[in-house]
N, C-alpha and C positions, 0 to 999 in steps of 0.2 A: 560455208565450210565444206570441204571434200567430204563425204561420207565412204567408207572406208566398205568396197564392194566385196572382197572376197575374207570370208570366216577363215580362214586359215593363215592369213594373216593377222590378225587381227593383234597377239601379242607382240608378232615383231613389227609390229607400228607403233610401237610405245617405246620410251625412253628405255635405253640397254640399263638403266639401273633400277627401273620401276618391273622391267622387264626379269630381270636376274633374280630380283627379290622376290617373286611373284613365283616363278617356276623350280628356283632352291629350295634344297629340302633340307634337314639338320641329317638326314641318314640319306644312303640310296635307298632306291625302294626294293631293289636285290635284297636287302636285308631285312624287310619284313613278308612275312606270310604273304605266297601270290593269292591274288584274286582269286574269290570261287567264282564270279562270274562278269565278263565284259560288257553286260548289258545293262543298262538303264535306261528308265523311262522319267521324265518331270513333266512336270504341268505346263501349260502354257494358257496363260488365263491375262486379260485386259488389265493389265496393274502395274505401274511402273517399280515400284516401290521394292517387288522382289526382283530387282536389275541382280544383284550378282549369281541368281540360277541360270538366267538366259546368259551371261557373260564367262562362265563357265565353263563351257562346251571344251577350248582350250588346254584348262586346267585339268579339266575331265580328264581328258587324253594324254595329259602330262603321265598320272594317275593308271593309267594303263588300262581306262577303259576303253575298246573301240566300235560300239556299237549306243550312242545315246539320243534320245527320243524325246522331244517335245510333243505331250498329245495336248489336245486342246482339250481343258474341260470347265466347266462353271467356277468361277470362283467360292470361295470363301466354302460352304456348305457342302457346297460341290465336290469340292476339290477335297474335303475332308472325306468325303466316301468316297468318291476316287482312289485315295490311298487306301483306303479300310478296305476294300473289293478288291485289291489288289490291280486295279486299271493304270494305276501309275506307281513308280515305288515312292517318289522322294517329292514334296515341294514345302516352299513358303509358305506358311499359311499365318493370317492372325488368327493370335494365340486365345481370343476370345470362341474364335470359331471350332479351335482343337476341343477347348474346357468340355464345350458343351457336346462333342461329338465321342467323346473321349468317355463321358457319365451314361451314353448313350452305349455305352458298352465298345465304339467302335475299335478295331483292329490297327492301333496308332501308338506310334513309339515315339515320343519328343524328345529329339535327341542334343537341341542346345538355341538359344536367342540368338538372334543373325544381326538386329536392329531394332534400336527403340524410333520414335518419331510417326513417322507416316500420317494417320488423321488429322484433320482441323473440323474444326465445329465451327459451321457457319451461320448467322442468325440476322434475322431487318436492322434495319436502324432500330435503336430505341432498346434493345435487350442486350444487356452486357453482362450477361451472366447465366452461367446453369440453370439458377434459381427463378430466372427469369423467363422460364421455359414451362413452368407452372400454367397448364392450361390453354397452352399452345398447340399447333398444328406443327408434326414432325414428319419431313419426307421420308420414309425409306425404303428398298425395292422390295421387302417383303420382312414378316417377320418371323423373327431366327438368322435374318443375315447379319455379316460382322459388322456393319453400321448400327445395326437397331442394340446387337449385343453388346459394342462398344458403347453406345450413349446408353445405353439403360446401366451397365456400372456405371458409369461417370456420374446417371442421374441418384444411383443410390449413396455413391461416395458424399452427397451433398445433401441427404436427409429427403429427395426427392421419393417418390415410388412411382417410377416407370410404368408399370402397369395402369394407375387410376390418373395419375397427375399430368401428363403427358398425352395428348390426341395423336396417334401414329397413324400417319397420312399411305398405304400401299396403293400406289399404280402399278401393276407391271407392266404396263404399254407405256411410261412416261418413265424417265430416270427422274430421281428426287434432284439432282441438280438443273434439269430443264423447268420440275415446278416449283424449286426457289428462286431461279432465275427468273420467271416471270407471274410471281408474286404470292404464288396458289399455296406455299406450306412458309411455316414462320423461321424454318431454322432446318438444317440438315448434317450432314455427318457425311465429310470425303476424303476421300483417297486420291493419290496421284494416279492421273494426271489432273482433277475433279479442281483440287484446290488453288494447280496453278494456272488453269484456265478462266477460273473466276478468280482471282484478282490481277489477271492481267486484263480483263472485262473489267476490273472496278465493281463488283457484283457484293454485296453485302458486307459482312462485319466479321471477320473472323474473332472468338471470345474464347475459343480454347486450339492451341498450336499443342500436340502433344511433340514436336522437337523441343518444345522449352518451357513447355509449363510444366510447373510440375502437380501432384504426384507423378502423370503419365509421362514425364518426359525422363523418369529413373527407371521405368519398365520397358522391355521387349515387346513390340507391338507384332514382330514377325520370327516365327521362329520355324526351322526346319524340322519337318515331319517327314516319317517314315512307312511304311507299311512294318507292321511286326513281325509278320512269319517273316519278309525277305530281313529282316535286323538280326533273327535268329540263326539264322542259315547263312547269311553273309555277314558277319560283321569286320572283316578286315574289308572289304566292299564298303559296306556302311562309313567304316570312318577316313576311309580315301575321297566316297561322297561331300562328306562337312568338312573335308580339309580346302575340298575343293570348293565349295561354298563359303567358307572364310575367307581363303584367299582371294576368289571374285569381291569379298564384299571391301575389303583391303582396296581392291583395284579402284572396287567405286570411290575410294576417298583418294586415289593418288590419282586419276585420270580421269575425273568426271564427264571431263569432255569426248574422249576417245569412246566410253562405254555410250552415250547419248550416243554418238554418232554411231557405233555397230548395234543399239536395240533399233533405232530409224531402218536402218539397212538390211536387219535380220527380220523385219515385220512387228516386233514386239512393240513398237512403239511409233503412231504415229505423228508427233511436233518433235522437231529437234528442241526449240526452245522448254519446253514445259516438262521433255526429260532430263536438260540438262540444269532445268531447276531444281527439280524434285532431286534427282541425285547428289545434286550441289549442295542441299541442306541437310539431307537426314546423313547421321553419324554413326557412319556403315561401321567403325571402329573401337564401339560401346561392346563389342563382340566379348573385348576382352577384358571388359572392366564390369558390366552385369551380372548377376546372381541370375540366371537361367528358374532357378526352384523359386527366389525372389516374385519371379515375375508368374509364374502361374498361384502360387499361394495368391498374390495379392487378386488377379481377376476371379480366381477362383471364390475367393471369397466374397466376394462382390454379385458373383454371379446366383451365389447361392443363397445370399442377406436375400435375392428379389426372388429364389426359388424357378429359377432358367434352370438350375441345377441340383441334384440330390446328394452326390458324394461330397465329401469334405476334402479341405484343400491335403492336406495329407493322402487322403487317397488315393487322388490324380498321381499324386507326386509319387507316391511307391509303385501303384502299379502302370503308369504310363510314361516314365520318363525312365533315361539311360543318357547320363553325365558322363560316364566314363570314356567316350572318343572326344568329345569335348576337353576334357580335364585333361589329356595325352595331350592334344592339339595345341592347347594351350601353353604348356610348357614346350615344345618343341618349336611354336613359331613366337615363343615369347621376346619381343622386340620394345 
């Protein structure tokens, strides 16, 4: 398939009506408050999952930003203090990874759910269940990252406790997907591209798909974060950011193919096939049908049944979260 070499292209190589819908607006943008500032910075971390910040860039500039920045930084943990230090303004991040950076006092404004889905729990033959994870060997690259925080809710949602019941396997010189692939941990927790490279390998037994199982597949697994002081100082900035983040995440469900082929092209991604899977299943368009506050109460509480975390879901929710460019947004690209 052609891989579509120059970013500035990139929207007009799309259908003129995938294209039209993507870059209309319900107002011009003459008519709201100009920017305080042209600048932004986003994350740029190994995950395919957050496709519509890197597909962005476009819409960005729709938006009347002209100066925006991909810095590289750690996922997940990372990437939460990244924002909180102000090193980056804006990314994706799971929402499991905000909770817990967020109690931690961090400098983080959650400003709305982009997409539920992303994880799969992978496990040997022979174990087909959470519960079946009781005293088992779990890979994950360390703990406190968003695999170990995502499976240890999941393990308390089932009467588990993560901390005694569960053997957590840390290598940081080996990813947990090379020691379940070749045999060393009983079960692990991935992210794209993780999940659709083993099972296009045939590689173990997936027992929980959070695109469709549920609880997890009614909650936000990734949600846009902010840095606080720039949310204070910029917030018609801020909500020209998440429009443009919504509408990337829109693209990923009207052009799956087009967006795999510019994350290959732009470095973000390297199999064309296992982006254009991973994009093809998760339901970049729950944007507009999720409860955002839904989705941190429920991890939230989860988080803190096991004591990863001290505040209460209320907490989080009053002081770390801002609905209101969300809620605008909402109504304005309501289709």
């Amino acid at each position: 398939m052609q891989v579509i070499q120059n970013r500035r292209r990139f929207l007009a190589g799309l259908s003129a009506g995938v294209a039209a819908g993507l870059l209309g607006a319900p107002q011009s943008l003459h008519a709201e408050p100009p920017l305080e500032t042209t600048r932004i910075r986003l994350a740029k971390i190994p995950s395919i999952c957050v496709a519509p910040q890197y597909v962005a860039e476009e819409l960005l500039r729709a938006e009347g930003f002209t100066e925006i920045a991909y810095v590289v930084t750690g996922a997940g943990a990372a990437q939460a203090s990244a924002v909180a230090n102000g090193e980056i303004d804006f990314t994706l991040n799971y929402v499991t990874n905000l909770i817990v950076a967020l109690d931690a006092g961090a400098r983080i404004t959650l400003l709305g759910g982009v997409h539920p889905g992303c994880f799969e729990l992978f496990a040997k033959r022979g174990i087909d269940s959470v519960v079946d994870l009781k005293g088992r060997n779990v890979g994950v690259q360390g703990l406190g990252t968003g695999p170990h925080l995502f499976l240890a809710s999941i393990a308390a949602y089932v009467g588990l406790d993560p901390a005694h019941d569960i053997n957590w396997v840390v290598n940081p010189a080996v990813k947990p997907k090379e020691l379940f692939a070749r045999g060393d941990v009983d079960a692990f927790l991935g992210f794209p591209p993780d999940p659709q490279e083993l099972r296009r390998s045939k590689v173990g037994n997936v027992i929980i798909n959070s695109t469709v199982d549920r609880p997890w597949s009614q909650y936000f697994c990734c949600m846009l974060s902010a840095n606080s002081d720039f949310v204070a100082a910029h917030p018609v900035a801020t909500k020209r950011v998440l429009r443009a983040i919504l509408k990337a995440a829109d693209l990923c469900t009207a052009a799956p193919a087009q967006v795999a082929e510019r994350l290959v092209a732009s470095g973000f991604a390297s199999h064309y096939d296992d982006a254009f899977a991973a994009i093809s299943e998760l339901p970049y368009r729950k944007w507009r049908d999720y409860d955002s506050a839904d989705t941190v109460r429920f991890y939230a509480l989860r988080l803190k049944e096991v004591g990863l975390i001290s505040a209460s879901p209320d907490r989080v929710i009053a002081e770390a979260t801002d609905w209101r460019f969300l809620n605008e947004i909402k109504r304005e690209l309501k289709s």
